[in-house]
Structures are given as C-alpha cells and as structure tokens.
C-alpha positions as CSV (number, residue, x, y, z in Angstrom):
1,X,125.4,92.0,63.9
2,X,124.2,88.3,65.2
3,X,121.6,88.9,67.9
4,X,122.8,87.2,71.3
5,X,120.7,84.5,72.8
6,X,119.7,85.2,76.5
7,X,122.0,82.4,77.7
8,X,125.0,84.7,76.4
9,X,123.4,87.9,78.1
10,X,126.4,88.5,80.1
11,X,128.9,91.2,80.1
12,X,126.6,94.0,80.1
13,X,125.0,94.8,83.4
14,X,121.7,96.2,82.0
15,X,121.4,93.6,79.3
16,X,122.3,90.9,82.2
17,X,120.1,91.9,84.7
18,X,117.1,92.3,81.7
19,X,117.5,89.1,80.5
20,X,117.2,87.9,84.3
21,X,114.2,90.3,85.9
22,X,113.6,92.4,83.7
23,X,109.7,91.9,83.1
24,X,107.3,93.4,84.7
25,X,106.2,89.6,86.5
26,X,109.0,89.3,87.5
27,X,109.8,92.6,89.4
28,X,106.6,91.6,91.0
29,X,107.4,88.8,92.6
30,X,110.7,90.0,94.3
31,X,108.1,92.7,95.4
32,X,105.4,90.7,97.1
33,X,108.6,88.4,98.6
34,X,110.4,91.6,99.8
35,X,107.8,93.9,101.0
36,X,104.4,92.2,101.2
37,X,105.5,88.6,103.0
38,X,104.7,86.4,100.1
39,X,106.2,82.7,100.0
40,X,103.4,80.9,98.5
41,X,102.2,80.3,94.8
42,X,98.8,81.6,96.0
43,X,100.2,84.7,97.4
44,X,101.6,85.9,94.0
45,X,98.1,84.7,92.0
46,X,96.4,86.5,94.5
47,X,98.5,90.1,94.5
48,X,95.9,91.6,92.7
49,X,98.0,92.3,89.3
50,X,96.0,89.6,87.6
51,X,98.5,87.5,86.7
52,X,98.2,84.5,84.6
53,X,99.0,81.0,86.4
54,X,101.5,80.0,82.8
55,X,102.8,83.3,83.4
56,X,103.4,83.1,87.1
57,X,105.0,79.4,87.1
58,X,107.1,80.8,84.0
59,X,108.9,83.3,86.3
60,X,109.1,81.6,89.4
61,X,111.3,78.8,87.3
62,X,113.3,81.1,85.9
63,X,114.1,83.0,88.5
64,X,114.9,79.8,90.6
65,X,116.6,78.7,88.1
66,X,118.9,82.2,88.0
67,X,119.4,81.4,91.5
68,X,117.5,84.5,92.6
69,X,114.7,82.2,94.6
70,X,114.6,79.4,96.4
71,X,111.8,76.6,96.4
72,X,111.1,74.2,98.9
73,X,108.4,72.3,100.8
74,X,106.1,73.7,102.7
75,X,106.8,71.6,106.2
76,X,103.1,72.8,107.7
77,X,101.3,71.5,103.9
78,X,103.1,68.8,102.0
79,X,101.3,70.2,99.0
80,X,102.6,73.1,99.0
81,X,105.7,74.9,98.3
82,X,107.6,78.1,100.3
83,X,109.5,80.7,98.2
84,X,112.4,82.6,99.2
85,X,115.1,85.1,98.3
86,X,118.8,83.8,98.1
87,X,121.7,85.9,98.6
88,X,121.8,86.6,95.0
89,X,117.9,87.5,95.7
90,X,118.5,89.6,98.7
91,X,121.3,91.6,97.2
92,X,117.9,93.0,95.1
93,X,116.7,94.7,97.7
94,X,118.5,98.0,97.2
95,X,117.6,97.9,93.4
96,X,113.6,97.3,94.0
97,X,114.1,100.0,96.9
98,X,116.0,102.4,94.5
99,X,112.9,102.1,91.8
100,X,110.4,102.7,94.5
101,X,112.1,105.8,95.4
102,X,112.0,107.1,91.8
103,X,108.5,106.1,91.4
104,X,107.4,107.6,94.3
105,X,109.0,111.1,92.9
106,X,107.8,110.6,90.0
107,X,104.3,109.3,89.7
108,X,101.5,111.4,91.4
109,X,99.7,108.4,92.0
110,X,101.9,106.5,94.0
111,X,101.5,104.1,96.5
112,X,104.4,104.3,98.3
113,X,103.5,104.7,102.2
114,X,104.4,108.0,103.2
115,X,106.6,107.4,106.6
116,X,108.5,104.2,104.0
117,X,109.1,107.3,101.6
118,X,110.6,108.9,104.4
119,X,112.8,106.4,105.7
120,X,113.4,105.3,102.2
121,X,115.1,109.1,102.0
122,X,116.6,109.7,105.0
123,X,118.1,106.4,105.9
124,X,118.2,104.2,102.7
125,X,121.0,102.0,103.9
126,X,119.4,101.5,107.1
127,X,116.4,100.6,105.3
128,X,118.2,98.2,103.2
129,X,119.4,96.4,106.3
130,X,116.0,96.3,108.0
131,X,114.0,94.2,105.1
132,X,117.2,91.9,104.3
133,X,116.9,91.2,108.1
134,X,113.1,90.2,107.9
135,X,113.5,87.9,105.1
C-alpha cells in the first residue's frame, strides 16, 4: 500500500478532518477562539497549555490556510493581527461541543462548568446557536 500524503487526505472524513485539526494545538485554538474569546497571537501563548511560539505559528497557518481561520489586522494596533472562525470554522462548533460533552462524562477531573454541562445536555442545538452567534 503507498502511504497518502496529507494533500490527498480526502475521501475519508476521520482521515480528512485529522489531517486538518487533528492535533492536540490545534483543537486548542478553535477552543480559546470558541469558548474563551481569543483573537490575538498573545491570547493562544498565553492559554496556559505551554505552547511553543514555532508550534503556535505552525497551526494558526495551517489552519488559515484550510480556510478554518481568518487573519487580519488588528484596526486598534497595526502590529497586531485579529483571528477568527470562518464558516468552515464555525461549522466546528458542534464537534468541539460534542467532545466536551464526552469529556465531561468521562473524565473525573473535568473542567467543564457545571450549568454549560447542563445546557450542553439539555439543549445542545440551542447551545450550538448561542456561541456561533457570539463569534
């Protein structure tokens, strides 16, 4: 069998969506965009995961580049830059919600706020709406 290059990852939904977020960094960074308000390189050094600044420019390109984020200039500080979810990016936000909920079940040390567990139960879609709104 000739091992595919990620370029031809496509076909396969887990294998495309692997080859796209599939890292731990990543799934971060749609994180801190989607739940925690980030939209500045700063924000996503500063998370408190510890990640590398190689590392972090790696996956902000690449997901840009996948058309998942947007990047553009900062209009308040010319030397900076704002992040953001695209549509593609945004239609995330019921897979990083879904993965919260099984981690929450899951792992006796979660996080997870207990009244967003809730909500995340009772009214997923709801939910879903609310934080695609506030991005």
């Amino acid at each position: 069998m000739v091992k595919k290059s990620s370029a031809e990852w496509h076909g396969c939904p887990i294998r495309y969506g692997g080859a796209i977020f599939g890292d731990i960094w990543s799934l971060l960074i749609l994180r801190d965009i989607m739940f925690k308000d980030a939209r500045h390189y700063a924000d996503f050094l500063n998370a408190g995961e510890g990640i590398s600044t190689n590392i972090l420019a790696s996956r902000l390109s690449k997901l840009e580049a996948e058309g998942i984020l947007t990047k553009a200039q900062d209009p308040g500080n010319k030397a900076r830059y704002l992040y953001g979810l695209t549509d593609k990016g945004k239609g995330l936000v019921p897979v990083l919600l879904e993965i919260m909920c099984w981690s929450e079940t899951w792992d006796d040390q979660t996080e997870v706020p207990k009244d967003f567990a809730r909500a995340l139960k009772e009214d997923r879609a709801a939910l879903v709406k609310n934080t695609i709104a506030k991005l």
